[in-house]
N, C-alpha and C positions, 0 to 999 in steps of 0.2 A: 372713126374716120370713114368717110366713103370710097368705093373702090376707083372713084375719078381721082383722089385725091392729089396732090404733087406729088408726096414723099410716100404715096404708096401705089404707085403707075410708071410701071418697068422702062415705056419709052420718057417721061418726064426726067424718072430716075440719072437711064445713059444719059443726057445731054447734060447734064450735072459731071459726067467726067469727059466731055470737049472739053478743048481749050477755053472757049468762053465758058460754059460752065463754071471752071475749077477760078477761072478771073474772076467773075460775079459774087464766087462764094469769098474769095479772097476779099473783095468790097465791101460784102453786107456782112464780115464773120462776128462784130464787133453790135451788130443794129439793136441799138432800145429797143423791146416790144412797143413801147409809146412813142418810139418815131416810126414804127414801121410803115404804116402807112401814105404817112410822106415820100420815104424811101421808095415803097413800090412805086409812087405816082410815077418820082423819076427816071428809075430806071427802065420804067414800059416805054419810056421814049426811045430807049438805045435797044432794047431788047423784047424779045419776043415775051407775052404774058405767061406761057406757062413755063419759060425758064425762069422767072423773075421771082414768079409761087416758089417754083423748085425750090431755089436755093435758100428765099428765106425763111421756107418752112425746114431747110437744115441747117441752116443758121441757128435757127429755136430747140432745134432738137440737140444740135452739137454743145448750145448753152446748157438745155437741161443733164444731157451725160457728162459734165464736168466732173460733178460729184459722183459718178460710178470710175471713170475711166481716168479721172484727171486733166489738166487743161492738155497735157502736149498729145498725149492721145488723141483726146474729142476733137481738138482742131483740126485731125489729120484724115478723121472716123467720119465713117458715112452712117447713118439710123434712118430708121421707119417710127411712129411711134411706137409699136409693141415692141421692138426691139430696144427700145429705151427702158422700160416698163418691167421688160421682162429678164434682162439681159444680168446675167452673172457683176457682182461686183470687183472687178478687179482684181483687187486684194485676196478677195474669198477663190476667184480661178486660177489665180498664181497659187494660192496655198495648196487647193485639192491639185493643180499639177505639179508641184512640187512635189506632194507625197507620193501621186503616180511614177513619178524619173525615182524616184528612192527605193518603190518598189522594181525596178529593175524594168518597168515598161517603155521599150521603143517609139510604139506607135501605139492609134487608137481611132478606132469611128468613133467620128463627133456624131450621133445621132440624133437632128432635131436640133440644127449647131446653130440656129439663129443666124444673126447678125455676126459672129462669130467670136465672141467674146473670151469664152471657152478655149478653141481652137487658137489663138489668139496667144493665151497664158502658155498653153500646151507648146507649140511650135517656140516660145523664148526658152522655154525650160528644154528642148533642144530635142522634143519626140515630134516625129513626123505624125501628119493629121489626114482622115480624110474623113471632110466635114459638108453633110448633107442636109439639104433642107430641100422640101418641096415646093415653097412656096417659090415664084420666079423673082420676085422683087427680092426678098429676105435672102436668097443664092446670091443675086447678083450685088447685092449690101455687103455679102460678107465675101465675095470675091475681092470686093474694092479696098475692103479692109487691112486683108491680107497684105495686096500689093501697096497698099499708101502706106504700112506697117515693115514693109522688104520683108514680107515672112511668108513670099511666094513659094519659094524652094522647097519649105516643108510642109505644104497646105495646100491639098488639094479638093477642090469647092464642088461638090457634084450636086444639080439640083437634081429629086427625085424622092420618089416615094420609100420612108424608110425601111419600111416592110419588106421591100423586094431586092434591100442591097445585100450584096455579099461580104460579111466582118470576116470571111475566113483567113485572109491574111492580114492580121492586124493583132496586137500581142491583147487589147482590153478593149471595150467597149465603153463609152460614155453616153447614155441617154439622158437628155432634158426633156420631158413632155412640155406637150403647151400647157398652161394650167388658167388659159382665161380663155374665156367664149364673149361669145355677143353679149351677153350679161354680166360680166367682169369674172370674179375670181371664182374659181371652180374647187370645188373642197373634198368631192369623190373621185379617190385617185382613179377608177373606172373609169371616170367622163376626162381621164388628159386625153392629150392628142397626140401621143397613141395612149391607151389604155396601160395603166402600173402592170398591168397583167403580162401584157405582150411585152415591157421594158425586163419584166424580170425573167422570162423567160428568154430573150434574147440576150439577156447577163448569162443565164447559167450556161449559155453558149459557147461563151468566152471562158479561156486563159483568167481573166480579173477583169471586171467591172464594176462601176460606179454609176448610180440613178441618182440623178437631181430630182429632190421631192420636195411638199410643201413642210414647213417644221411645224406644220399643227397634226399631222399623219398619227394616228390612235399606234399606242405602240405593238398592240393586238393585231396591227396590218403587218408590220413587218416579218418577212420569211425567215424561218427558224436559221437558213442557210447564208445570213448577211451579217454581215456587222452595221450597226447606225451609228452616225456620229451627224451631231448637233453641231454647227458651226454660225457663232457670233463672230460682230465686228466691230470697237471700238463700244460696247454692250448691247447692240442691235443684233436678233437673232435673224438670220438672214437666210437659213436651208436646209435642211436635213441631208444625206446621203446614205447612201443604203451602197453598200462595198462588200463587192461579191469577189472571192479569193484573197480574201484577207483571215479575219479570224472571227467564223461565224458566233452567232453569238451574240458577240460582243456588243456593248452601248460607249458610246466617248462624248463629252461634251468639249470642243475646240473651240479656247477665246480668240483672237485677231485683236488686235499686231500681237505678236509672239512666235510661233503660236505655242499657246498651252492648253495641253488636253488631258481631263480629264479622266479616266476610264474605272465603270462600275466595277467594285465589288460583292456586288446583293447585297448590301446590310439593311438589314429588318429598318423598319422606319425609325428615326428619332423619338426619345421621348417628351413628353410635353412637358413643361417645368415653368416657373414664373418668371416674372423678362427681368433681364437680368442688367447689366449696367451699359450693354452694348446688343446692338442688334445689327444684323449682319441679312442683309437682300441679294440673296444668291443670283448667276448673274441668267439672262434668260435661255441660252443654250444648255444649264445647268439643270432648270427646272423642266425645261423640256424633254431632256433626256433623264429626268429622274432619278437623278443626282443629289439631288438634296442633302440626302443623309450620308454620302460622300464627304462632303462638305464639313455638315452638323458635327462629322467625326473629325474632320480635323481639326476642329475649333473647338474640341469638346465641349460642345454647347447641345443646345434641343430645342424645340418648337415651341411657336407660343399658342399654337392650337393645331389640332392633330389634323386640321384644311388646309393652313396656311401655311405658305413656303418661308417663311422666317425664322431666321436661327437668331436666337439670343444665347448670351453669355455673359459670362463676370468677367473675363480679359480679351483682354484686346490682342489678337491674333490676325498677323495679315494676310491676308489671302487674295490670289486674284482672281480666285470664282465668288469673293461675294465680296460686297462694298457694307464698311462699317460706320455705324452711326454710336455715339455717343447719349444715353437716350436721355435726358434731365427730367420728365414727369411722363404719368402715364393718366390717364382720366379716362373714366365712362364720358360713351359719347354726349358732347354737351357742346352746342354752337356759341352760348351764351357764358360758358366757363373758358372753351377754350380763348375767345375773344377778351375774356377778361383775362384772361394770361398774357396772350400777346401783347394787349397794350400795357401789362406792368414791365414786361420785359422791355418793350418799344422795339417790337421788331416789324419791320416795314415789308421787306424780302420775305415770301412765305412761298417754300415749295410744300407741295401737296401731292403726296402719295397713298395708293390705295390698294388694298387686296382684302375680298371677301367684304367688300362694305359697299352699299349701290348708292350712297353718295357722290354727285362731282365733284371732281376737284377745283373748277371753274366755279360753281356754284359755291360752294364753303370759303372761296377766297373772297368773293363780293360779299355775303352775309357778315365773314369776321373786319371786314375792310383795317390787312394790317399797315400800322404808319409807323413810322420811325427808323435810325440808323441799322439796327441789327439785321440778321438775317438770322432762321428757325427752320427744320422739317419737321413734318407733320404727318404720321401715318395713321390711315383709315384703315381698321382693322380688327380682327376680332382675336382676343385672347380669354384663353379656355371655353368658347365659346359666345362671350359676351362684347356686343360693338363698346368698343377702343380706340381712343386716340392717344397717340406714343409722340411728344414731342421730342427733337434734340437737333443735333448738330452732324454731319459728318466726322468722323472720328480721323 
């Protein structure tokens, strides 16, 4: 987006909360992208052109945060696009403020609070906030938030530079870095916006805090002095956090909804063994936190190659860190045998799954072209070292 844009231009922004603004938005909340154009035609008749951008560029935006925030939220919510992009999911900010009100925390600097999403979660679960961002549009987004949400009273919106604020009255600290540049996603914690360095030094400041990080973070970055916990949603791994006065150390993998977490006890890796009549895909908060053999142990099952994150076994054991499959054959890779399996089966539905195999999954679906009433999974994969297809069913 350029910095003329509507939905990222401070004066365009306000006029979006005039009264004609908030009518406009009221008009267009519902607009096809494939009508919009017509729509704009008509309303440049009644209205100025760049309130008319304004709104329907938050119109599109309010569409797109349905799926972070929900419909009753988004309708009410103001965004920029990085604050769509970038903004905590709901689910995932109620849960991390849930477990901050459990630890006894009152209040917290939102540092780097966005759009305020975060702050948001925080101030329902009933801790006072005060939530700062430097940029003046992403301030004035997440002021508007606050008040169209009545979560005035405990959220206080200060634009400024986070570096120079003072957390000393505040029970914990929350930092989010930016983690996208002109060039999109940013993968050295160094280059966020603030630097992982200055986030975690400004945690050991605090009483307890929490750093929003990316969940690909090498686990050899994190400070001896944190606990990390992995957090999925619905099996979308969606954040890591790094929790400072809690119980260093520590590793936790957290599913959503639930939540259920799991937390490490070092056990030496799984052993490898041959696939056994179930195979079990652990779920991806799990493998990211290096959990695996967490797992593997409760299923008293083992790997099917000392790379890959699959646990097999002979019983079927439920668990809700890993999803079980039923396996019916297993074959050297072969595009020409597996295809002839599929059509003696007649299965038409083919999902396609991969790990350790540089096969697509797109690609293998057009080569076997499956037809028929059934449905089959189909895992790309290597066991004991050698490329493997693992057919079966969900268990």
């Amino acid at each position: 987006m350029s910095d003329n844009d509507p939905v990222n231009d401070l004066a365009s922004f306000s006029c979006l909360l005039t009264p004609e603004g908030r009518a406009l938005l009221d008009a267009v909340r519902d607009t096809d992208p494939a009508d919009e154009l017509a729509v704009a035609t008509r309303l440049r008749r009644e209205h100025p052109v760049e309130l008319v951008s304004a709104a329907l560029g938050q119109a599109r935006l309010r569409q797109r945060a349905v799926a972070k925030f929900g419909a009753a939220d988004a309708g009410r919510m103001f965004f920029t696009p990085n604050g769509v992009e970038q903004s905590t999911r709901a689910s995932v900010a109620a849960y991390r403020a849930g477990r901050m009100k459990a630890l006894g925390i009152g209040s917290v600097a939102d540092l780097c609070c966005g759009i305020g999403g975060d702050a948001i979660a925080l101030a329902r679960a009933g801790v006072r906030v005060l939530a700062v961002d430097r940029d003046p549009v992403t301030a004035a987004v997440a002021r508007a938030n606050v008040e169209a949400l009545g979560l005035g009273d405990l959220v206080e919106v200060r634009e400024a530079d986070v570096v120079g604020v003072d957390t000393g009255g505040c029970d914990a600290v929350f930092v989010d870095p930016a983690r996208r540049g002109g060039r999109g996603r940013i993968f050295d914690p160094e280059a966020y916006s603030p630097p992982l360095s200055w986030a975690v030094e400004a945690a050991r400041k605090a009483p307890r805090a929490a750093l929003k990080i990316a969940p690909g973070i090498p686990h050899e970055a994190v400070p001896e002095d944190a606990e990390a916990e992995w957090i999925s949603d619905g099996g979308d791994v969606k954040e890591a956090v790094l929790w400072f006065g809690t119980e260093p150390g520590a590793v936790r993998a957290t599913l959503l909804p639930g939540p259920r977490s799991l937390l490490s006890r070092r056990l030496p890796d799984p052993e490898v063994r041959s696939v056994g009549r179930y195979l079990y895909e652990p779920d991806g908060a799990v493998i990211r936190a290096h959990l695996v053999a967490e797992v593997a142990d409760q299923l008293d099952g083992g790997l099917i190659d000392a790379t890959i994150a699959y646990v097999t076994g002979d019983e079927l054991r439920p668990t809700p860190y890993a999803t079980a499959y039923e396996i019916t054959d297993q074959l050297h890779f072969s595009v020409k045998k597996l295809k002839s399996l599929l059509r003696e089966r007649e299965v038409g539905t083919l999902t396609v799954k991969k790990r350790g195999s540089a096969v697509e999954p797109e690609e293998l679906r057009k080569k076997v072209r499956p037809q028929g009433p059934n449905s089959a999974t189909v895992f790309l994969t290597r066991v004991a070292g050698a490329p493997t297809m693992l057919v079966g069913r969900p268990a």
